[in-house]
N, C-alpha and C positions, 0 to 999 in steps of 0.2 A: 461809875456809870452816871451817879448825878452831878458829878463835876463837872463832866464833857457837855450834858444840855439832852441826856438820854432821856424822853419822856416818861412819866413818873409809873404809866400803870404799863411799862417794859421792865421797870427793873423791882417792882414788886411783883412781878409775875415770880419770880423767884420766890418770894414768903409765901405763894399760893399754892405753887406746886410744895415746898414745903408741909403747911400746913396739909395739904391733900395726902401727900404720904403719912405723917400722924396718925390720921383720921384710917387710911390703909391700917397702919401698924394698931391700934386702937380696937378695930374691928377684928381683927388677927388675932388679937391677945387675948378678947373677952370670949371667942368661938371655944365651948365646950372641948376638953384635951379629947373627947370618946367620941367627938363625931368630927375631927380637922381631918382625919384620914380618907375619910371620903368624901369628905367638900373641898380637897384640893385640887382635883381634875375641873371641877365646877366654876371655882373661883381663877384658876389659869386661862380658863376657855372665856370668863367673862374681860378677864385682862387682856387678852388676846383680843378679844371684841373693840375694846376704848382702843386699842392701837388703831384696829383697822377703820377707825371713827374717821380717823388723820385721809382715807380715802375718799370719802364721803366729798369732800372740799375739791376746791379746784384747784389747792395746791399752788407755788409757786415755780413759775419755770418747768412745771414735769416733777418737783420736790412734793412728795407729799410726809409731811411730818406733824403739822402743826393742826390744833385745834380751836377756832374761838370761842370762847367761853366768857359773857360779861365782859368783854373790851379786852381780857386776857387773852394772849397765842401763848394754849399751852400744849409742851410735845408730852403726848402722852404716853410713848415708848419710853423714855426717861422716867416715869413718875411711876408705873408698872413694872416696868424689865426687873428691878430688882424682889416683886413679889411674885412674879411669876418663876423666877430663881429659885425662891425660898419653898414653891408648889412641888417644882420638880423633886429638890433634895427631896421631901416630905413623902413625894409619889415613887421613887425610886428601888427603893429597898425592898417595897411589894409588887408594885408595878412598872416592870422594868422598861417595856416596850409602849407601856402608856409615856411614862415620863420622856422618852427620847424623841418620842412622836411631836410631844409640845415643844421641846427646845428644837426640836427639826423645824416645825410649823414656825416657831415665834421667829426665827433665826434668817428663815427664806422671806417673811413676809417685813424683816428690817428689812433684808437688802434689795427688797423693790420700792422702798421708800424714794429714792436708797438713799440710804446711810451706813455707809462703812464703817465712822466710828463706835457707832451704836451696835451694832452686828459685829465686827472683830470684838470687841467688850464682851458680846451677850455671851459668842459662840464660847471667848476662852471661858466662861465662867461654866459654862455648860459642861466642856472636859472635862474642866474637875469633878462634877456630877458625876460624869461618865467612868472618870478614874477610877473613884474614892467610892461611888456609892449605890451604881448599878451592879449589881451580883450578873456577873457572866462573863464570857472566855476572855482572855486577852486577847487574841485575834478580834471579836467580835466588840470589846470595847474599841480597840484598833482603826474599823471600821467606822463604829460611829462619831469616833473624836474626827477622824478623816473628811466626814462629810461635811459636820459643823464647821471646821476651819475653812473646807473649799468653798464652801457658801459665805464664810467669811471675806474668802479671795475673790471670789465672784463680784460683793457687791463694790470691791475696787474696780472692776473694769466697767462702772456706772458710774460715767463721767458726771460731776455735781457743779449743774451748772451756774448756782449761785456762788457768789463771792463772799471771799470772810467776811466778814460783820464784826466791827471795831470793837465792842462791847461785848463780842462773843468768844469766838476762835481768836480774836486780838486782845483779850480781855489783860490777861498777866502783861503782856507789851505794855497797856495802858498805865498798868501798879507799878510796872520796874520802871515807865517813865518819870514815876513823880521823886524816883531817887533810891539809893543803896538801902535804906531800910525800909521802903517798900515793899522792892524786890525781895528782902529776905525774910518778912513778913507773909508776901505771896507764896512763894515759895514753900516756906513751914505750913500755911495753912493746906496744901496742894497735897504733902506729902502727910499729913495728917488725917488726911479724908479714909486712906486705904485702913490707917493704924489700929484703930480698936477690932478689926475684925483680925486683922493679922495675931494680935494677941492674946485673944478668945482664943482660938484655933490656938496657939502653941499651948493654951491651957485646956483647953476641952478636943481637940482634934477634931472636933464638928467639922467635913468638909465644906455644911452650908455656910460658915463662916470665909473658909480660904473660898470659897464661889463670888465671896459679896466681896472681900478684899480685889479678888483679879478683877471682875466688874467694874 
């Protein structure tokens, strides 16, 4: 991104929203193990809140995703979605119709953003919630994986009017242009991203783990 001539506080937005999840994870770790069981509906509903911050704006085109912050556009469904994941798992096992309720809610309110990538992601992550660790009938898991995906499908037929973004959705084009081991540098690092969660899970069967991997 600083090769192409990308203005400099666009592609630290990236170390920001980083550093912002930390600070997420940080506060998640140090929360007492005797009281996260019921400060997870609390904390879901306030992540849920920073999404719908993204509405607040005038948005681009009809797109509402972004937030500014200090000279930063940052999308706060990115920076959340995956702790509102970790709420669910957490709420699921006691609360079964709580937790489905928020990955229903967080799931319909991507895809009026809309963002399909973001919402096909959230919703398949949610399934595995739904599979692995809501307690109740197969039919009735059946149901709920059904709806999370249709709302996944749905926010496909929400034509996005903006155009790729060279540094974004053209991002890898841009690394496999500068030559063969670019590309298989991009490439390793892409397929890496999912990794550590994948093999948590094949050592703990945590489904919050295979949740954050499909994410």
């Amino acid at each position: 991104m600083r090769q192409i001539g990308i203005p400099t506080t666009t592609w630290l937005t990236n170390i920001a929203a980083t550093a912002a999840g930390l600070l997420l994870l940080l506060f998640v770790g140090r929360m007492p193990r005797s009281t996260r069981l019921r400060t997870q509906v609390t904390i879901a509903l306030a992540a849920i809140a920073t999404i719908l911050l993204a509405f607040v704006s005038n948005g681009m085109l009809g797109v509402h995703r972004w937030v500014s912050l200090g000279g930063f556009h940052l999308q706060p469904s990115a920076i959340v979605a995956p702790l509102i994941i970790a709420c669910i798992t957490a709420i699921a096992p006691s609360r079964a119709a709580s937790a489905f309720a928020i990955a229903a809610l967080t799931t319909i309110i991507l895809a009026l953003q809309p963002d399909a990538a973001q919402t096909t992601s959230f919703a398949a992550a949610c399934s595995v919630i739904v599979a692995f660790d809501i307690q109740t009938s197969r039919p009735q898991k059946a149901i709920g994986i059904t709806i999370l995906l249709a709302a996944a499908a749905i926010s496909f037929t929400q034509l996005d009017p903006l155009a790729p973004v060279q540094h974004v959705e053209e991002i890898y084009g841009l690394v496999a242009s500068k030559g063969a081991a670019w590309a298989a540098v991009g490439a390793t690092a892409l397929l890496l991203l999912p990794l550590p969660f994948v093999v948590v899970f094949l050592q703990t069967r945590e489904p919050v783990t295979l949740a954050l991997a499909v994410y």
